[in-house]
Structure formats: structure tokens, C-alpha cells
N, C-alpha and C positions, 0 to 999 in steps of 0.2 A: 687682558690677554685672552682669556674667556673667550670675550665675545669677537674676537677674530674668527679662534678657533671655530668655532660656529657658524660664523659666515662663509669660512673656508670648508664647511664641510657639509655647507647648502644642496649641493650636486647629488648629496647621497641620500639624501633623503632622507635621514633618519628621523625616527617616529620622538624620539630623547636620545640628553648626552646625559649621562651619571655622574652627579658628582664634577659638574665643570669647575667648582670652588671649591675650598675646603668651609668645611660649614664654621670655623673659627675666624674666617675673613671676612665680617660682615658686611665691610665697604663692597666688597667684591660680591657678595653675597645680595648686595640691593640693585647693587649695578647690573649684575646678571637676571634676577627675577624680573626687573622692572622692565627689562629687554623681550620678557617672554612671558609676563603674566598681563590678562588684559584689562580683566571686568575686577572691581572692587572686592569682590569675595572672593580672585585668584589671590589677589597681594595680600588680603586680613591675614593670615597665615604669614608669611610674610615678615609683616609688621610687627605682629607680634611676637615670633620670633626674635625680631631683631631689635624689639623693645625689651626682653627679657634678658635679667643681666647673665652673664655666663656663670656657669655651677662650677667650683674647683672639686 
């Protein structure tokens, strides 16, 4: 859903959207970065994030 929203708001230009996922959806979370991160050292961050198990 995400990445509609984003295509659907191409027109405007904006510079970033905040927070298009909740950072506890990491499906959504890789689906979305990999849509707008380019070069290897955008996604490491990323990765490793979403290779870190979540903290209770």
C-alpha cells in the first residue's frame, strides 16, 4: 500500500514521506526501502535492521 501511496504522490514532489511503514512490519519495511534505496551502503542499514531480532 506503501508504495502506491508514493506513486500517487509523484506530482508533488516531495523531497521524503515519513514513516510510510510502521518500522514493526518488516515485510513492508524491505518492500519499501528496496523500492527507494539504490547503492549497497543505502540498503546495509537496512539489512541489518531487519536482520536484528526485535527487542520486547
Amino acid at each position: 500500500m506503501a508504495c502506491i501511496l508514493v506513486k500517487e504522490l509523484e506530482p508533488c514532489r516531495l523531497m521524503f514521506i515519513e514513516e510510510p511503514v510502521l518500522s514493526e512490519n518488516r515485510e513492508a519495511l524491505k518492500e519499501v526501502a528496496a523500492n527507494r534505496l539504490y547503492s549497497r551502503w543505502d540498503l546495509k542499514s537496512v539489512f541489518e535492521f531487519i536482520a536484528t531480532p526485535p527487542q520486547v
